[in-house]
N, C-alpha and C positions, 0 to 999 in steps of 0.2 A: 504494500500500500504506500503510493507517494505521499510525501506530507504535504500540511494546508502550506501555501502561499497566497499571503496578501498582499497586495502594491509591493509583490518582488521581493517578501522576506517573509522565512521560515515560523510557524510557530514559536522555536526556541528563541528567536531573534526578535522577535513581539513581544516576549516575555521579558525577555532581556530588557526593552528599550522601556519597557514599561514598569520596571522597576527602578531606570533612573529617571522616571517622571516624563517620559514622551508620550505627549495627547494624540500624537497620530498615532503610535502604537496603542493606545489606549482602544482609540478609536476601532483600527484594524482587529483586534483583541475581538472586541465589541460584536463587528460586523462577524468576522467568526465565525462565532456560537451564537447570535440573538435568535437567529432562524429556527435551529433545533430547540433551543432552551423557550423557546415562546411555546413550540407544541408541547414541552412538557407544562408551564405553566397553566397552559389553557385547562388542560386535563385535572388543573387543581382552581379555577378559578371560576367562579359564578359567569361571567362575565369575561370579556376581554379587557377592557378597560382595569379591569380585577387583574386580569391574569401581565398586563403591559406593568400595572405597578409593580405587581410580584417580583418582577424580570428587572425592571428599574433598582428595587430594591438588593434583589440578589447579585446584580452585578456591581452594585455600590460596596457589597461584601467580597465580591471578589479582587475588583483592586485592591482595599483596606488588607486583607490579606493574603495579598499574592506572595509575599513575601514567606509565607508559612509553605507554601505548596513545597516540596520534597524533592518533586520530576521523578516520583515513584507512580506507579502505573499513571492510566492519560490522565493528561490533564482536563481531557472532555469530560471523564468521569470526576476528577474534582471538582467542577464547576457545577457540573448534573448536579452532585450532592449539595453545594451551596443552592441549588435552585431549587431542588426537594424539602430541603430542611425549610427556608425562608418560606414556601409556599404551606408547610404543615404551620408553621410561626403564625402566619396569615391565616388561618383556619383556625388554630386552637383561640385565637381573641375571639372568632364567634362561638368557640363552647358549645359543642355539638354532641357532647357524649349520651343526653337523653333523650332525641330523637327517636322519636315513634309518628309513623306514617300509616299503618295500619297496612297488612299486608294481607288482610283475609281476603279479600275482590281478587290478585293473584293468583292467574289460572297457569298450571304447570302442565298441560299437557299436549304442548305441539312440539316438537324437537326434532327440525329440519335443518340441519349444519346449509344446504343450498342456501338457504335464506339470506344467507352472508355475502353470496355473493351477487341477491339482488343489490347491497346497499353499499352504501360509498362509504369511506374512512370517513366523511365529514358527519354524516347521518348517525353513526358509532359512538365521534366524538361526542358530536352533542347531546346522546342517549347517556351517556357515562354525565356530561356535564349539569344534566336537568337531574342529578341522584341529589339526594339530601347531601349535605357535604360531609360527613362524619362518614355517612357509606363511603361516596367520592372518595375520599384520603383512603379509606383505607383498599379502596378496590383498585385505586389506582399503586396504592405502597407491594401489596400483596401481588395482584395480578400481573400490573404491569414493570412496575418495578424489582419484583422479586422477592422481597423482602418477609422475613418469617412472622409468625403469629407474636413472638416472643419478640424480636424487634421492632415489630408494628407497636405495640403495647409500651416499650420501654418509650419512644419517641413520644409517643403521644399522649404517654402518663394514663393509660387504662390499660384495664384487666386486658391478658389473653385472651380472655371467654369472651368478651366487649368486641374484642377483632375479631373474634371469627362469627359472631353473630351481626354485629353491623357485615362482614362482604358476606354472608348466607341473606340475609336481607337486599342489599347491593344487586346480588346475580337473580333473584326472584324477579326486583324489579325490573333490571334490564332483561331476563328471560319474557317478561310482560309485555315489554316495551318491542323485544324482536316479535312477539306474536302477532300485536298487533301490528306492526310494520310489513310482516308478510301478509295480512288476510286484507290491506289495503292494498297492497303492491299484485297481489295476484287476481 
């Protein structure tokens, strides 16, 4: 895999310049990763305008601490995790842990993997972005991120049993949400 080139200098050479305080580097930095880092925000934000702060915010942490970065594995991956953490930061102010939606209307039984492929990544996004947010985090920590029942829980200061039943709630609703998205679409 070649590396990123911005305006003709290397990743490591961006980092560099941007540790002695050059704003074009900063800038190049920026340009980067805003693209990828905004699809992960969006995936944690009500909104765009939610998910543009998120991204405002977490990149304001990652100059402030570039200087911590190691150059132990990517640095895409240390930035993700400044962008994950800042976005859970941004949720836990709204205090989401008691959330109940009522999930008995919740009809479980079409389960047509095709279905996936009537619908766009945007239709997907937005079905994960219309969840309660306390699902959101953690279906997004879980599923898409990877992250264990027991790490979900230490981040976000709730029980394991809280994780794994807010994403059992999360996948009901989006399973809902796919059903009726096929019985319109066909």
């Amino acid at each position: 895999m070649s590396p990123l080139i911005v305006n003709g200098r290397t990743e490591k050479e961006i980092l560099k310049a941007c540790l002695q305080g050059d704003r074009q580097a900063q800038h190049d930095l920026f340009y980067m990763y805003a693209g990828k880092m905004m699809a992960v925000c969006i995936r944690y934000a009500r909104h765009r305008q939610e998910a543009e702060d998120i991204l405002q915010d977490a990149f304001v942490k990652v100059f402030t601490n570039l200087h911590t970065y190691e150059h132990s594995g990517s640095f895409e991956g240390w930035v993700r995790r400044i962008i994950v953490n800042t976005a859970i930061k941004n949720t836990l102010k709204k205090s989401f842990s008691h959330e109940d939606i009522g999930l008995e209307h919740v009809v479980e039984d079409y389960n047509d993997p095709d279905v996936f492929s009537l619908m766009s990544e945007e239709e997907l996004i937005k079905m994960i972005s219309d969840l309660p947010d306390g699902y959101k985090v953690v279906f997004n920590l879980y599923a898409i991120e990877g992250y264990s029942h027991k790490e979900i829980s230490e981040m976000l200061g709730i029980e394991e049993t809280t994780s794994r039943s807010q994403l059992m709630k999360a996948r009901r609703i989006l399973q809902s949400k796919v059903n009726e998205f096929y019985i319109t679409a066909v």
